[in-house]
PAZAPA-4460 file (N, C-alpha, C; in steps of 0.05 Angstrom, whole numbers, plus 32768, in hexadecimal, padded with zeros to 4 digits):
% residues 112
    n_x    n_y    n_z   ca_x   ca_y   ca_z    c_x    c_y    c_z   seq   type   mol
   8157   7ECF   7CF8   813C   7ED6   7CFF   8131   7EE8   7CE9     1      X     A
   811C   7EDE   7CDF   8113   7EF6   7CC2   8103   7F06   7CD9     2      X     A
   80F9   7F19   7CC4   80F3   7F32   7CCB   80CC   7F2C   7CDF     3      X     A
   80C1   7F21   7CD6   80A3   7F19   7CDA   80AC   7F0F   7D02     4      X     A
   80C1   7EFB   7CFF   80C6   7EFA   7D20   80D3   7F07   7D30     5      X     A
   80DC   7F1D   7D1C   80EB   7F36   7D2F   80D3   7F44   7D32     6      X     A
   80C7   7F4A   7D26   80AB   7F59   7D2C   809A   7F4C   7D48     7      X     A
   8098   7F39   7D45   808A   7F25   7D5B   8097   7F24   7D6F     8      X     A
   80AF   7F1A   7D74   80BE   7F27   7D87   80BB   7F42   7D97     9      X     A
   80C2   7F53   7D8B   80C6   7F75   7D92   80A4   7F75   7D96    10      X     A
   808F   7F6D   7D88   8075   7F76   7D99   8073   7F6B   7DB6    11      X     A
   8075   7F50   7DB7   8075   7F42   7DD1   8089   7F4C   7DE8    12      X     A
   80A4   7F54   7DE3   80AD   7F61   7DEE   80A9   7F7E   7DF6    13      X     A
   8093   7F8A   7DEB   808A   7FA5   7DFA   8075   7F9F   7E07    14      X     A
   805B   7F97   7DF8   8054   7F7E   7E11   8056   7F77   7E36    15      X     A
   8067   7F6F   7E29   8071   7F66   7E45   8076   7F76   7E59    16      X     A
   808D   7F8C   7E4A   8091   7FAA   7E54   8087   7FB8   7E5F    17      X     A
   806C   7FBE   7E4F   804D   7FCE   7E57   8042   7FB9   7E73    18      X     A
   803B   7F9F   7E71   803C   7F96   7E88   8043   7F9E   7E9A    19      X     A
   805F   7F95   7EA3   806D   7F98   7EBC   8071   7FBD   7EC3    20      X     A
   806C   7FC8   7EA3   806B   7FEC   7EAF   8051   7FEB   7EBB    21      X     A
   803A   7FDD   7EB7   8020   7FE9   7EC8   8023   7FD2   7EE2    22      X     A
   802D   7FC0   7EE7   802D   7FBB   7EFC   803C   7FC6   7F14    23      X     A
   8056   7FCE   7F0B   8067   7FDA   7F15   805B   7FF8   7F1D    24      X     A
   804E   8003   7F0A   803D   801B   7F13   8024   8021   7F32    25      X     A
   8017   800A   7F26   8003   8006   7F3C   8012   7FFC   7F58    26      X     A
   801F   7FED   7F58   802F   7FE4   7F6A   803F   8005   7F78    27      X     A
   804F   8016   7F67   8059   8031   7F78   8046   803C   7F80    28      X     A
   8028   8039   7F78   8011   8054   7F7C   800B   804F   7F93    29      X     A
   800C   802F   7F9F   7FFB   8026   7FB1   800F   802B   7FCE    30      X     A
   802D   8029   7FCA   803E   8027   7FDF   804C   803B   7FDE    31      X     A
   804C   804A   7FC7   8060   805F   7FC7   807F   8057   7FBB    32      X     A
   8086   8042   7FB9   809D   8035   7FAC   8098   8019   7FA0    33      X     A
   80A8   800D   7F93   80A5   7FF7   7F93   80B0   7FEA   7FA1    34      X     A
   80C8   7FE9   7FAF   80D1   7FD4   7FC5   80CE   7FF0   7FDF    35      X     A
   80B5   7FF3   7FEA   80B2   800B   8005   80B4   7FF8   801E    36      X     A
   80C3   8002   803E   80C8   7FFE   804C   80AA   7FFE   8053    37      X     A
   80A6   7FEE   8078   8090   7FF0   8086   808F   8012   8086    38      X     A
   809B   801F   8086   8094   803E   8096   808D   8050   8076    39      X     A
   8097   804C   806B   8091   8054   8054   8072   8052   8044    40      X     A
   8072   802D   8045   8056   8029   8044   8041   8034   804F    41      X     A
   8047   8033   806F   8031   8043   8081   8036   8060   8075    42      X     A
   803F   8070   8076   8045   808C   8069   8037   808C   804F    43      X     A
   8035   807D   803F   8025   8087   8022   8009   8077   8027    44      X     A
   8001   806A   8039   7FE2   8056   8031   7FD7   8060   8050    45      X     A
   7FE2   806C   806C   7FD9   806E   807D   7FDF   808A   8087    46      X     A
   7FF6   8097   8090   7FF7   80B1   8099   7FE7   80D2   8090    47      X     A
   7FD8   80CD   8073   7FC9   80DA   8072   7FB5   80D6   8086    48      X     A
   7FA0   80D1   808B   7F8C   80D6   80A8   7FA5   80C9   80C3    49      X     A
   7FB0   80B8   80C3   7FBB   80AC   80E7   7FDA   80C2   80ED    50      X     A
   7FE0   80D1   80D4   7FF5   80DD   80E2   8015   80CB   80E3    51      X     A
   8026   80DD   80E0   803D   80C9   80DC   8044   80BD   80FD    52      X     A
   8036   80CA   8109   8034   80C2   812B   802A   80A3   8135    53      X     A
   800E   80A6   8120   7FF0   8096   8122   7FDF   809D   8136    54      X     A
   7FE0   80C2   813E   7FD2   80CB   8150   7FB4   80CB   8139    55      X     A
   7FBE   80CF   8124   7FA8   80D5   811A   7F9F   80F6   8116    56      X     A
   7FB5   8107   811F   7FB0   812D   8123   7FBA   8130   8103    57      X     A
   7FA2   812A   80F0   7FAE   8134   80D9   7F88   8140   80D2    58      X     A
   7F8C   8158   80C0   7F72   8161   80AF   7F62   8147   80AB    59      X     A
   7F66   8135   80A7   7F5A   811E   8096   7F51   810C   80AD    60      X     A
   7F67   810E   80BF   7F68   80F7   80D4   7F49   8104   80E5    61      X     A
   7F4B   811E   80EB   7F34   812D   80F9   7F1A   812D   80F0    62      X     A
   7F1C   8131   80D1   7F08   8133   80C2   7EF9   811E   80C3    63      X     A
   7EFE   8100   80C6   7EFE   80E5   80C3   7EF4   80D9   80D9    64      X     A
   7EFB   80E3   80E7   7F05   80DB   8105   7F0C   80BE   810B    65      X     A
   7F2B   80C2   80FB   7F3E   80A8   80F6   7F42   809F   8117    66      X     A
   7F49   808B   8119   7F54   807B   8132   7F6A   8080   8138    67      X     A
   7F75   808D   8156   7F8D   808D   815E   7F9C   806D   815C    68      X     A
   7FB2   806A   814F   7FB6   8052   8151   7FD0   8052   8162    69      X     A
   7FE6   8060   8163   7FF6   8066   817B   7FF3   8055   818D    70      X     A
   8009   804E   8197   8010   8043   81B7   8010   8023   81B8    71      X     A
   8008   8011   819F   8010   8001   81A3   7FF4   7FE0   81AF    72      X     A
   7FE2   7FF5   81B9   7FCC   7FE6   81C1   7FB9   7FD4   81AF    73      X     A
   7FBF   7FD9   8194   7FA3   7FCC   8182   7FBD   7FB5   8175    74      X     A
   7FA9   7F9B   817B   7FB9   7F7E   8170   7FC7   7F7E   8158    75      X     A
   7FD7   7F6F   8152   7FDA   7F66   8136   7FC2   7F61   811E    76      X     A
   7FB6   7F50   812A   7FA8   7F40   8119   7F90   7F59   8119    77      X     A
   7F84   7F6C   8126   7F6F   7F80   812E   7F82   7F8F   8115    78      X     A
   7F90   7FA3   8110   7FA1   7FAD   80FB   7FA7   7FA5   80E5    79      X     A
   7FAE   7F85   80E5   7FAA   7F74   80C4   7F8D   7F78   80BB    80      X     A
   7F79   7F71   80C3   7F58   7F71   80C1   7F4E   7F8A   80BF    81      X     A
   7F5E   7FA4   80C9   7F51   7FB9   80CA   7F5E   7FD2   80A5    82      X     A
   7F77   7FC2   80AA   7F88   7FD5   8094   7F79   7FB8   8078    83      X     A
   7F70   7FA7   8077   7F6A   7F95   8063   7F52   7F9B   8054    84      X     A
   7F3C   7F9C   8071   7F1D   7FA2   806C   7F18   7FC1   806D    85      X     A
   7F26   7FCB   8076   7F22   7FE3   807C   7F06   7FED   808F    86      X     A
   7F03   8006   80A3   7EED   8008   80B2   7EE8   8024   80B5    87      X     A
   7ECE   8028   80B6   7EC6   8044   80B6   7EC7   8045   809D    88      X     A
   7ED2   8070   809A   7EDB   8075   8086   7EFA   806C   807B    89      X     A
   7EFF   805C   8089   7F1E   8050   807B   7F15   8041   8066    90      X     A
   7F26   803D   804D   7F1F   802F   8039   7F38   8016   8041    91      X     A
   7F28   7FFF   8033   7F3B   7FE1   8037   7F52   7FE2   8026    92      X     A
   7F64   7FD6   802C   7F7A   7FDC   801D   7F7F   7FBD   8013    93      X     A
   7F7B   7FAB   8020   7F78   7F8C   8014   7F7A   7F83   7FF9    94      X     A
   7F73   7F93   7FE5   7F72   7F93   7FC9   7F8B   7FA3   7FC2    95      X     A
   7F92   7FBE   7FC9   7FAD   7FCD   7FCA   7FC8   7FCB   7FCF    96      X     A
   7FC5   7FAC   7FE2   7FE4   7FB1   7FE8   7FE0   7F8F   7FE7    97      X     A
   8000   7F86   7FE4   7FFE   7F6A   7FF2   7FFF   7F66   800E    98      X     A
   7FF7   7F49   8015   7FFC   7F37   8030   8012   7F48   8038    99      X     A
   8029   7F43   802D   8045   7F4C   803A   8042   7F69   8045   100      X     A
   8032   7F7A   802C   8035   7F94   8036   8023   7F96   8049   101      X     A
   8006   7F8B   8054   7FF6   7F9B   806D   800E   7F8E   8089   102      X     A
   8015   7F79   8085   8029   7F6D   809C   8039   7F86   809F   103      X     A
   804C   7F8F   8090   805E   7FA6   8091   804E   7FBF   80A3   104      X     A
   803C   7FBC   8094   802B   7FD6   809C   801E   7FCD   80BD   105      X     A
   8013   7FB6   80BF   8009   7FAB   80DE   802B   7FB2   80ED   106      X     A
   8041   7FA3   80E4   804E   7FA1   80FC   805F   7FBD   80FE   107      X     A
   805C   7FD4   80EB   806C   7FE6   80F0   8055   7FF7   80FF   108      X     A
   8039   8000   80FD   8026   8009   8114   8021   8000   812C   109      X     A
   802E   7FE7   8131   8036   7FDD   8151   804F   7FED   8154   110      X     A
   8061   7FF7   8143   8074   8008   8154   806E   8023   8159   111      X     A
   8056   802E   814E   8047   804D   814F   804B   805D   8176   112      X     A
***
């Protein structure tokens, strides 16, 4: 290999690098890890205003006047649509997380 495709090489290869480092980035900002559990997820994208409860008794949650989500009463599909589009002052998270993650996040706030 002369020297001109070692060069070409080693650029494309950081490249790539820098890629997967800013994806991998945005990806921890949004969940808090890159491979984060349902409870985790809810903990970095929801327990600021709903509380690690989902009473919602947080500064933010009051300030807001976030939704008790606790107890189990609001649907699946009402929680996919609500954590996606987001309502009120909640911002949508649909663009922030994947499919997989609002599921995580819907079916671990049915255990709230």
């Amino acid at each position: 290999m002369n020297l001109q495709n070692l060069i070409k090489l080693s650029v494309l290869a950081s490249i790539s690098a820098l890629g997967w480092l800013a994806f991998s980035t945005a990806e921890t900002q949004a969940t808090g890890s890159a491979s984060a559990s349902p409870r985790s997820l809810y903990m970095a994208n929801c327990a600021s205003c709903h509380g690690a409860d989902g009473k919602s008794n947080t500064p933010k949650g009051r300030e807001t006047d976030a939704d008790d989500i606790s107890g189990g009463g609001i649907s699946a599909a009402k929680i996919t649509r609500i954590v996606k589009n987001g309502k009120g002052d909640m911002p949508a998270f649909g663009k922030r997380l994947t499919a997989a993650q609002v599921k995580q996040i819907t079916t671990y706030v049915r255990t709230l």
